[in-house]
TORKOL-4160 file (C-alpha; in steps of 0.2 Angstrom, whole numbers, padded with zeros to 4 digits, m for minus):
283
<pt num="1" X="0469" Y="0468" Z="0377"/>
<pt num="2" X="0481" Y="0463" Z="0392"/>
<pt num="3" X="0473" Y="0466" Z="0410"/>
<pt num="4" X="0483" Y="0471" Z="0425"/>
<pt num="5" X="0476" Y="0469" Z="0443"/>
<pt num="6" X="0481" Y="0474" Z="0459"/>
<pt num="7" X="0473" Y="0475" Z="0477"/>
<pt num="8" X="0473" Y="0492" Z="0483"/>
<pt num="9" X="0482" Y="0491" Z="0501"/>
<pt num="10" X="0481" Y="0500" Z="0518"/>
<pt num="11" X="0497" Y="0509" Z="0515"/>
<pt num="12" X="0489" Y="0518" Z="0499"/>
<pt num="13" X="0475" Y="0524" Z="0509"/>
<pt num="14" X="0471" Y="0543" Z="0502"/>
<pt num="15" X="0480" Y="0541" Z="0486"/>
<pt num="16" X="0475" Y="0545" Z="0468"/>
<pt num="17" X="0473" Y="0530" Z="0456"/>
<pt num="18" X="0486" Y="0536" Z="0444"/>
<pt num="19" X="0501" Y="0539" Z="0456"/>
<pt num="20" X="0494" Y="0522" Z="0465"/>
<pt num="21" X="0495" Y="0511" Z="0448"/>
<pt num="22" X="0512" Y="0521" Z="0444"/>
<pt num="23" X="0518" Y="0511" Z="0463"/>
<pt num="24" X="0508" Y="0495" Z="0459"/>
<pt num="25" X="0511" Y="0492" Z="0442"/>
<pt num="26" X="0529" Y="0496" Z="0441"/>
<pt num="27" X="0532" Y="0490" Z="0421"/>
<pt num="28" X="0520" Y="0500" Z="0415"/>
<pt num="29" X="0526" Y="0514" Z="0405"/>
<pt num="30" X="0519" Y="0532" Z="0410"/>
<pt num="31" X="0510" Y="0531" Z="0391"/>
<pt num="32" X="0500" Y="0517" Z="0393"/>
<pt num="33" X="0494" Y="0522" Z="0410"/>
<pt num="34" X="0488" Y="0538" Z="0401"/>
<pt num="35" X="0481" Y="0529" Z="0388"/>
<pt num="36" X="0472" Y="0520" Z="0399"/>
<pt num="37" X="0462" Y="0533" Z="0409"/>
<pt num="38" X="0460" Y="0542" Z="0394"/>
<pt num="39" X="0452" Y="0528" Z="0386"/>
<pt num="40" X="0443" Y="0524" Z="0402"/>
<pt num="41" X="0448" Y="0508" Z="0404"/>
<pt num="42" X="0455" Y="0508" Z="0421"/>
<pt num="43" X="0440" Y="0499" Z="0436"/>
<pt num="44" X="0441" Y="0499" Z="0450"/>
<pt num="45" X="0429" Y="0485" Z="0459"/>
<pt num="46" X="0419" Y="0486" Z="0442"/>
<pt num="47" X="0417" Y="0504" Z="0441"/>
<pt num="48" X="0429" Y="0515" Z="0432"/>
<pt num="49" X="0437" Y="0529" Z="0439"/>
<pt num="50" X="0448" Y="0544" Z="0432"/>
<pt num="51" X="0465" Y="0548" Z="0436"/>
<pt num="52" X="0462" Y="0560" Z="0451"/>
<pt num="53" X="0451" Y="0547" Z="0460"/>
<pt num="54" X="0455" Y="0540" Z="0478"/>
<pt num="55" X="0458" Y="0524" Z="0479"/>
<pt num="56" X="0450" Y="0513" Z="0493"/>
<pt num="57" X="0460" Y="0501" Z="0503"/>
<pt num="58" X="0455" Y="0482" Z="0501"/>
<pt num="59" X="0448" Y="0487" Z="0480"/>
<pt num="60" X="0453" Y="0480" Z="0466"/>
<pt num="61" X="0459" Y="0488" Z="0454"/>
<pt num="62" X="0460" Y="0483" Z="0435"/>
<pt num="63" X="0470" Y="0491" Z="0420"/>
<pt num="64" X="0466" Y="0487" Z="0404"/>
<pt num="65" X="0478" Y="0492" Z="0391"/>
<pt num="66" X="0486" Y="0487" Z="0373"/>
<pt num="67" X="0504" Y="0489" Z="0380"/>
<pt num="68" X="0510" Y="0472" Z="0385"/>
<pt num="69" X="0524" Y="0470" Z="0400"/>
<pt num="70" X="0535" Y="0455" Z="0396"/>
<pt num="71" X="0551" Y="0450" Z="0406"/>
<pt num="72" X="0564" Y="0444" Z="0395"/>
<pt num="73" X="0567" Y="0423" Z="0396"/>
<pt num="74" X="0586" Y="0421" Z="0394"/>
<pt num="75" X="0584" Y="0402" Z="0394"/>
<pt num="76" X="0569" Y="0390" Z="0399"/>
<pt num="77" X="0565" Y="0372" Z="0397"/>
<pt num="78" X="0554" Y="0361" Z="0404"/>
<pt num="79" X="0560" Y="0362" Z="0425"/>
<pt num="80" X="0568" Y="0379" Z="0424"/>
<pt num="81" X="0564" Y="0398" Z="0419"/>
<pt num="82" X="0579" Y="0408" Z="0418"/>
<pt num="83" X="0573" Y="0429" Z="0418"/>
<pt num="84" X="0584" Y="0445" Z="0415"/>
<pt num="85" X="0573" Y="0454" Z="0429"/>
<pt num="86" X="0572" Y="0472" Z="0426"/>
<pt num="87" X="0576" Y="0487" Z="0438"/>
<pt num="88" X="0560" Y="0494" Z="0449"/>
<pt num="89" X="0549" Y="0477" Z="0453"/>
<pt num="90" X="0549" Y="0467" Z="0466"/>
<pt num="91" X="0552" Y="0447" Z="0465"/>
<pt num="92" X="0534" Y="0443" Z="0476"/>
<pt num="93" X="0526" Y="0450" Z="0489"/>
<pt num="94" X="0523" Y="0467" Z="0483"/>
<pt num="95" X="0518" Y="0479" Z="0496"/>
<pt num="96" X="0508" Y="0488" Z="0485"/>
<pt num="97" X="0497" Y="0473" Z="0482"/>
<pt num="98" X="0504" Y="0472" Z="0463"/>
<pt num="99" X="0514" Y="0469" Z="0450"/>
<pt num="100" X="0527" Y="0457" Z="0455"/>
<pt num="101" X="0541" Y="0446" Z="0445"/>
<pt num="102" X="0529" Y="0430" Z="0452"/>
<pt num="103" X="0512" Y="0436" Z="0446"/>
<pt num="104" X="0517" Y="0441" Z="0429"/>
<pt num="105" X="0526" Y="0425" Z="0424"/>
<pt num="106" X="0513" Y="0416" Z="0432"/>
<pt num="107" X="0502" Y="0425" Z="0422"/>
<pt num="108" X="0512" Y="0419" Z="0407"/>
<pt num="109" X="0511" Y="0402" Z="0412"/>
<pt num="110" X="0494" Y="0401" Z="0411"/>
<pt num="111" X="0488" Y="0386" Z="0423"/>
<pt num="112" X="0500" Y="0376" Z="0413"/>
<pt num="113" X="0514" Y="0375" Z="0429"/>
<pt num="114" X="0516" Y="0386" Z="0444"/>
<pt num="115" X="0532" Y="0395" Z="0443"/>
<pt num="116" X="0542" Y="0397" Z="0459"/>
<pt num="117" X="0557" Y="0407" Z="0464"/>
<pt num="118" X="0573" Y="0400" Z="0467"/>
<pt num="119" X="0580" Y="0415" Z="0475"/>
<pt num="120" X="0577" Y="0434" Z="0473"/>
<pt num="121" X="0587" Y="0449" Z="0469"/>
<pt num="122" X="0582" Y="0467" Z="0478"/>
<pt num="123" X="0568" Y="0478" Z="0468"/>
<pt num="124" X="0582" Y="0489" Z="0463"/>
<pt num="125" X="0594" Y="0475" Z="0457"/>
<pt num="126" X="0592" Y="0470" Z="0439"/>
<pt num="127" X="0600" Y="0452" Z="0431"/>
<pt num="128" X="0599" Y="0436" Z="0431"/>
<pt num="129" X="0583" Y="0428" Z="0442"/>
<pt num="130" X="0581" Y="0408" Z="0442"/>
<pt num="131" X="0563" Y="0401" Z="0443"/>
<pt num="132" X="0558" Y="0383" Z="0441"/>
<pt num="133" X="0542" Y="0376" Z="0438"/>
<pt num="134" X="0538" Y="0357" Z="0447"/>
<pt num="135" X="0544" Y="0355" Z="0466"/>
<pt num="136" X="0556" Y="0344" Z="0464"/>
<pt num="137" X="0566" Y="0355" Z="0455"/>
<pt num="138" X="0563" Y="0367" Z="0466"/>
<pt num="139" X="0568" Y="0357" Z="0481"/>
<pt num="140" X="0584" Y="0353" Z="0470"/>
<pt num="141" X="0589" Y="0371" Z="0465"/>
<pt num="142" X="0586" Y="0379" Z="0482"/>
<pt num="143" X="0599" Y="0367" Z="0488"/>
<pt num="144" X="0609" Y="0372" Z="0476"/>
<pt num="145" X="0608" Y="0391" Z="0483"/>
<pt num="146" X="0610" Y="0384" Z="0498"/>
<pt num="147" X="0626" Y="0374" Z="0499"/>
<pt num="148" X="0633" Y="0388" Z="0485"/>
<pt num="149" X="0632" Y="0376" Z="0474"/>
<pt num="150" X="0634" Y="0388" Z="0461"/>
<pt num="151" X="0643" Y="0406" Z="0453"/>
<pt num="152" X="0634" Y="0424" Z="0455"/>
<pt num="153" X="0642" Y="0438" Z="0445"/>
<pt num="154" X="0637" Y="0454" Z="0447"/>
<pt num="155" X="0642" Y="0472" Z="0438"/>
<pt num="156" X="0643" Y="0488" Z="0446"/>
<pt num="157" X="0647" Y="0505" Z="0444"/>
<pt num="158" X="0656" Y="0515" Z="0461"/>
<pt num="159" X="0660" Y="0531" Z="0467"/>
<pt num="160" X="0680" Y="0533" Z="0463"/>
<pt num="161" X="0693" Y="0523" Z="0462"/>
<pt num="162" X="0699" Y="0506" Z="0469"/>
<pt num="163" X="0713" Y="0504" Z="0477"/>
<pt num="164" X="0720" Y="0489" Z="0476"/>
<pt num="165" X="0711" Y="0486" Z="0457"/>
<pt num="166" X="0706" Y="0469" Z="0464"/>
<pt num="167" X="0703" Y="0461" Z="0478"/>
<pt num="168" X="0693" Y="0450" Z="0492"/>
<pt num="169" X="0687" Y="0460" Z="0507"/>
<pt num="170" X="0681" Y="0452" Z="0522"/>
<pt num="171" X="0670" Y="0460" Z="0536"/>
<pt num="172" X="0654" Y="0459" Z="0546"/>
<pt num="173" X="0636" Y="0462" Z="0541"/>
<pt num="174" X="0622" Y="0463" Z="0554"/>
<pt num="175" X="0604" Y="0464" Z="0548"/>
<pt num="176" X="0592" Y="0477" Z="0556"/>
<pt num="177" X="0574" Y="0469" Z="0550"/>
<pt num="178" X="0564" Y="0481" Z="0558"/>
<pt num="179" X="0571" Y="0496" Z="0546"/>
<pt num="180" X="0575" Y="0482" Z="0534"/>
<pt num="181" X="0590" Y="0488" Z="0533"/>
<pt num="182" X="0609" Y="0480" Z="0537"/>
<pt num="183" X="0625" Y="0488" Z="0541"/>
<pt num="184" X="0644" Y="0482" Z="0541"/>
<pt num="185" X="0659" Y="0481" Z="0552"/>
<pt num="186" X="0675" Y="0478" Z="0556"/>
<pt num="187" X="0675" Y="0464" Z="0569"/>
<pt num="188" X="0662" Y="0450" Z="0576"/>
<pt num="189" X="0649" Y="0456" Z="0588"/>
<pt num="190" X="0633" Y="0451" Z="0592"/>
<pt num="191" X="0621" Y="0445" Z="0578"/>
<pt num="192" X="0635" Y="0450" Z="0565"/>
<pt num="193" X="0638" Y="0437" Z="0550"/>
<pt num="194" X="0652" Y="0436" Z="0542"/>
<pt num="195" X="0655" Y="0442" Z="0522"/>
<pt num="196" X="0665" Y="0441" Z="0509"/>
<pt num="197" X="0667" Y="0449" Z="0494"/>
<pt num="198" X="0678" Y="0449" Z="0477"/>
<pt num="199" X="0681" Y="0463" Z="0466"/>
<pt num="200" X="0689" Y="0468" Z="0452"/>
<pt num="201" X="0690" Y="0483" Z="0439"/>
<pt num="202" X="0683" Y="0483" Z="0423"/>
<pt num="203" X="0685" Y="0501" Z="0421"/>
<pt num="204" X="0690" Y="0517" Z="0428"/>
<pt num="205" X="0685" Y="0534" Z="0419"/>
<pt num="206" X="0690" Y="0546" Z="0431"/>
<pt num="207" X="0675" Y="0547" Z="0442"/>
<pt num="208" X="0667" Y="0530" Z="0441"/>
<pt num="209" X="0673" Y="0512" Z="0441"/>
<pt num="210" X="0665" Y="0498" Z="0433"/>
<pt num="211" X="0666" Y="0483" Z="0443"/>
<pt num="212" X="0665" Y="0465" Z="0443"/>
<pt num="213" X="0659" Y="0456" Z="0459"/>
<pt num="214" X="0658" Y="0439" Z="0465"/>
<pt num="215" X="0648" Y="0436" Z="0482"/>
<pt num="216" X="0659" Y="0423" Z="0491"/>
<pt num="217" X="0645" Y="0422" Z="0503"/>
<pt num="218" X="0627" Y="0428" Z="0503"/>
<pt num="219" X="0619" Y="0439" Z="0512"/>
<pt num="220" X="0605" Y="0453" Z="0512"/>
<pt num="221" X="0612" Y="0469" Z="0501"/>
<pt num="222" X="0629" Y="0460" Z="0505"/>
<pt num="223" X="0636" Y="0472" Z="0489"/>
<pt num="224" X="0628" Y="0486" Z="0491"/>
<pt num="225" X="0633" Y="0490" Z="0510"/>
<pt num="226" X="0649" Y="0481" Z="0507"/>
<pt num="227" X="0655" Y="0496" Z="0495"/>
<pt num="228" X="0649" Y="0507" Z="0504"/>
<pt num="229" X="0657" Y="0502" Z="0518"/>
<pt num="230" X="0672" Y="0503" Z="0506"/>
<pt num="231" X="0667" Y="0521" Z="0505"/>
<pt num="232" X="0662" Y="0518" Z="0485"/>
<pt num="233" X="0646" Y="0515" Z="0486"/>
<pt num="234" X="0638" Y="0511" Z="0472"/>
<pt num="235" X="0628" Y="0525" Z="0459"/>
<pt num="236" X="0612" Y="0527" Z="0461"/>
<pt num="237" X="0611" Y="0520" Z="0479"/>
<pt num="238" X="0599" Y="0532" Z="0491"/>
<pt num="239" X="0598" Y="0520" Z="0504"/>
<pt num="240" X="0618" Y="0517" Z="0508"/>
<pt num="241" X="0627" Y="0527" Z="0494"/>
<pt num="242" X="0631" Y="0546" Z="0492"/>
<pt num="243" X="0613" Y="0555" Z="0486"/>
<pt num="244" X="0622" Y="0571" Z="0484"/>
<pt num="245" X="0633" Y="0562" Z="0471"/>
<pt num="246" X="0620" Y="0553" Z="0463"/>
<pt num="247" X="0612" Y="0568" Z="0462"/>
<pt num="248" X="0628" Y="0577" Z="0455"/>
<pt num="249" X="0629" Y="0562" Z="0443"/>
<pt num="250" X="0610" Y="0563" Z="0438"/>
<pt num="251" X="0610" Y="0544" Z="0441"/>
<pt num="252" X="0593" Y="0536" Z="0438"/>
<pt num="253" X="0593" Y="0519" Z="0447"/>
<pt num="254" X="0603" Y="0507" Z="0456"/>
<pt num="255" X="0619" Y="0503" Z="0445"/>
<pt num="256" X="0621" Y="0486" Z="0453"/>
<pt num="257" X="0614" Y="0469" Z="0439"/>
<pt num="258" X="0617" Y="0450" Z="0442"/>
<pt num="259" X="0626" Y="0448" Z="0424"/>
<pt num="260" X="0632" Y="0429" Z="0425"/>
<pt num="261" X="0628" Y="0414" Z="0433"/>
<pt num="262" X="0636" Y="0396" Z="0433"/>
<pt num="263" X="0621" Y="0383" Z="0438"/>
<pt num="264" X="0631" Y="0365" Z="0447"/>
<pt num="265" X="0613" Y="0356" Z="0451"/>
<pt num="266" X="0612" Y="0338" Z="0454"/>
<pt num="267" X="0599" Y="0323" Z="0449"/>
<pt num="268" X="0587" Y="0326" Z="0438"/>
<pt num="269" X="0593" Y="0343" Z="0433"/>
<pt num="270" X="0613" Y="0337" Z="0432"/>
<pt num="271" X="0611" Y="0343" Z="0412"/>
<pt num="272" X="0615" Y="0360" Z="0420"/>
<pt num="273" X="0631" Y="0358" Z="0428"/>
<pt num="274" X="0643" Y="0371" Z="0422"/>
<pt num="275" X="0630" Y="0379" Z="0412"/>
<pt num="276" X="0637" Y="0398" Z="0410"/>
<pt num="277" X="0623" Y="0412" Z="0408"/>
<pt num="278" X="0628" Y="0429" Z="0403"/>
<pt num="279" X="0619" Y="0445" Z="0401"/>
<pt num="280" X="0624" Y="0462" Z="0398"/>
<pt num="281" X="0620" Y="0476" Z="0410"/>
<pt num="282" X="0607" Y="0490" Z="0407"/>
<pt num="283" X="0620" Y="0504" Z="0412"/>
């Protein structure tokens, strides 16, 4: 029987326990949530409670159920953990006190190492998410990250057509923390950095094209305001894309995933260099 914990926080003050594990405990399927309540197997701070209950900030609340969440390992050896993240979770630092990328492989690893992320991908995003598990290596790989040591390849599908089929478009990105949110323009101003990013078409089929991006530099939702920007945002995007389309298109998710990455890291873990990963995207 696996168990799945969360802390219930502020923010889910006034809701009831099945919509708050449905938040908090993102990987798990609507049926083994039912299945849980039914079999009354879902506590909270000891004592069990039914779907419709309230949940109480600062409790905790535990899930036990048959149905085992598992990310799927792409590659991992003794330094590194290489993940193909799913859609819908967060990479740490869950607001609602749950389920995160972190927990569950440090979950997996079981005391035996503490994993730690190398860098993260948005809760919408789905790909490749590179982990390590000693501090040197991580010291090593965030340096890697850093000086770009490295090549991120992502896939996408857009609103429309390119035009041109292919290309590098430059602009500016400035980042509004408080909304947690960024915008781009056209010229430098104040707290703006600059961006670039490569395209080019996989496919067009007349309402959608499939593209494959490179970040030439790296910044927070660089791609996803980029297209838009472009004015092809990207399907499923309700924070910078077109909802009506995605609407029209019954698009459910974010059509963006990290699908190849080329590691370059030094010392210890120079065995790497020019290792080529590649997945295929969900979409």
């Amino acid at each position: 029987m696996n168990v799945y914990e969360a802390t219930v926080p502020a923010c889910a003050e006034g809701m009831q326990a099945a919509h708050y594990i449905q938040q908090a405990m993102p990987l798990l399927p609507a049926h083994a949530v039912r299945d849980a309540f039914s079999r009354r197997d879902v506590k909270m701070d000891g004592k069990r409670v039914g779907k419709d209950e309230t949940v109480v900030p600062g409790a905790r609340i535990r899930l036990f159920s048959g149905f085992s969440v598992e990310i799927p390992v792409v590659y991992e050896d003794e330094a590194v953990l290489l993940l193909n993240k799913p859609a819908g979770i967060n990479c740490d630092e869950d607001v609602w006190g749950g389920m995160t990328v972190l927990s569950l492989m440090t979950q997996r690893a079981g005391g035996d190492y503490l994993p730690r992320l190398c860098h993260r991908l948005d809760n919408p995003t789905s790909g490749l998410l590179l982990l390590c598990k000693d501090e040197e290596s991580e010291a090593l790989l965030r340096d890697m990250f850093e000086q770009r040591k490295l090549t991120k390849i992502y896939q996408c599908l857009v609103k429309g057509e390119m035009r041109p089929r292919e290309a590098v478009k430059e602009a500016y990105l400035v980042k509004n923390s408080r909304e947690a949110t960024v915008r781009v323009v056209t010229h430098e101003t104040p707290g703006a950095l600059p961006i670039a990013t490569q395209y080019e078409t996989m496919e067009f089929d007349g309402k959608l094209s499939r593209l494959r991006v490179r970040l030439l530099t790296g910044r927070t939702h660089q791609i996803r305001a980029h297209m838009s920007f472009l004015s092809h945002p990207i399907l499923g995007d309700d924070k910078y894309g077109d909802r009506n389309f995605n609407k029209a298109m019954k698009a459910n998710g974010l059509k963006l995933c990290a699908t190849e990455l080329t590691l370059c890291p030094e010392g210890m873990l120079s065995y790497l260099q020019d290792q080529h990963f590649v997945i295929q995207p969900p979409f």
